[in-house]
C-alpha positions, 0 to 999 in steps of 0.5 A, spaced: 364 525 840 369 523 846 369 532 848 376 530 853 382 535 850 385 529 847 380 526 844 378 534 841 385 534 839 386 527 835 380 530 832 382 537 829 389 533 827 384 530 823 381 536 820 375 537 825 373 544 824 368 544 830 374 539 834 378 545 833 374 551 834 372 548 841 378 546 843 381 553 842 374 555 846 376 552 851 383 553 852 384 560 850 384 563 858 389 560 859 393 560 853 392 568 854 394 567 862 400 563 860 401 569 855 400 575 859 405 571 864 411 570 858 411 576 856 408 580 862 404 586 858 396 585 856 399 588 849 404 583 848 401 577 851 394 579 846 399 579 840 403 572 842 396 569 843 393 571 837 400 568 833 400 562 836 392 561 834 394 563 827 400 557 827 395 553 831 391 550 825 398 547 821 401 544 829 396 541 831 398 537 825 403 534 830 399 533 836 401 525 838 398 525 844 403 523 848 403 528 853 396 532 855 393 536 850 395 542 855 402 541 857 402 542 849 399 547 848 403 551 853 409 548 849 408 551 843 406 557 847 412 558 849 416 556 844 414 562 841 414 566 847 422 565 845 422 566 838 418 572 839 423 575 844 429 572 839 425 576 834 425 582 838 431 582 840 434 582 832 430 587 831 433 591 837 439 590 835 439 591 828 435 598 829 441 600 834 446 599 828 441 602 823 440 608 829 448 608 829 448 608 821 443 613 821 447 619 827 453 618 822 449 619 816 445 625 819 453 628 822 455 627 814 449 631 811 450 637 816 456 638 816 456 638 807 451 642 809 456 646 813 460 646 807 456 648 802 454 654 806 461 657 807 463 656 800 456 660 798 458 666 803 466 665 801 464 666 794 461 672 795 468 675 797 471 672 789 471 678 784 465 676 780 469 673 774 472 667 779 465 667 782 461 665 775 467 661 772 466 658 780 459 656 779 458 653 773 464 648 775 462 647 781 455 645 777 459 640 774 460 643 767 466 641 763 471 646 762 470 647 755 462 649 756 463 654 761 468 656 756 463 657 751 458 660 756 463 666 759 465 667 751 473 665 754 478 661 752 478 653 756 484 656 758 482 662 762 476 658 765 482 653 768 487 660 772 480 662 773 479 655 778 486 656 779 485 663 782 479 661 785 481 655 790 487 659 792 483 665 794 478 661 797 484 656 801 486 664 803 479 665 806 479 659 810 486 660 813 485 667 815 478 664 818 481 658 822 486 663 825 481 668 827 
């Protein structure tokens, strides 16, 4: 067996498991230098290098031998240097949107939750009937069963939300002008 890179190279394209397996043996070092340099970080370049030997088995395939079996392999090293950096790139971007997204909706949720506790606090200022009519509304129960649960009629139920909006309306008037 001809061990030149070419010839190793023809060979895995062919499906030589032994070929391959020498082949990567051989040109790993350099492959991780060329990774390392791209991507400037043991980390990354011990990552891009283990994606390219993961992809190498289905490439080798398209190995002509036109070019030194170096030359491409530093080729397809560097194609997906770039499409690691493009993905990441993405992923940056996208994550910032999300980041952006997910600022609005924590801004969102404190400031119902600033809501909710004022209403709380301002409902223990309403007389105790507009207060109970009050909760059970505000518990998404239909007029015509608070009415029931209170033992009034569903017109009562509805002044007594009436009155307990405008008297919380009150409320808040007189603590913006404080």
């Amino acid at each position: 067996m001809d061990t030149g890179d070419e010839s190793l190279a023809r060979a895995a394209a062919a499906g030589d498991g032994r070929a391959f397996a020498v082949l990567l043996e051989r040109r790993y070092d350099g492959l991780f230098g060329l990774a390392f340099r791209l991507t400037g970080s043991r980390a990354e370049a011990e990552d891009l290098t283990q994606d390219i030997c993961a992809a190498l088995p289905s490439k080798i395939a398209r190995f002509d031998g036109r070019a030194r079996f170096t030359t491409w392999l530093y080729r397809v090293a560097v194609n997906a240097a770039h499409d690691r950096r493009r993905r990441a790139a993405s992923h940056a971007r996208a994550a910032q949107g999300w980041g952006g997204w997910e600022i609005a909706r924590r801004a969102a949720d404190t400031e119902t939750a600033e809501q909710v506790d004022w209403l709380i606090a301002a409902m223990a200022a309403l007389p105790e009937d507009l207060r109970d009519t009050l909760a059970l509304v505000l518990d998404d129960m239909p007029h015509r069963e608070a009415a029931e649960v209170l033992g009034i009629s569903e017109g009562t139920v509805s002044w007594r939300i009436f009155e307990a909006k405008k008297r919380l309306k009150t409320i808040r008037m007189q603590e913006d002008q404080a």
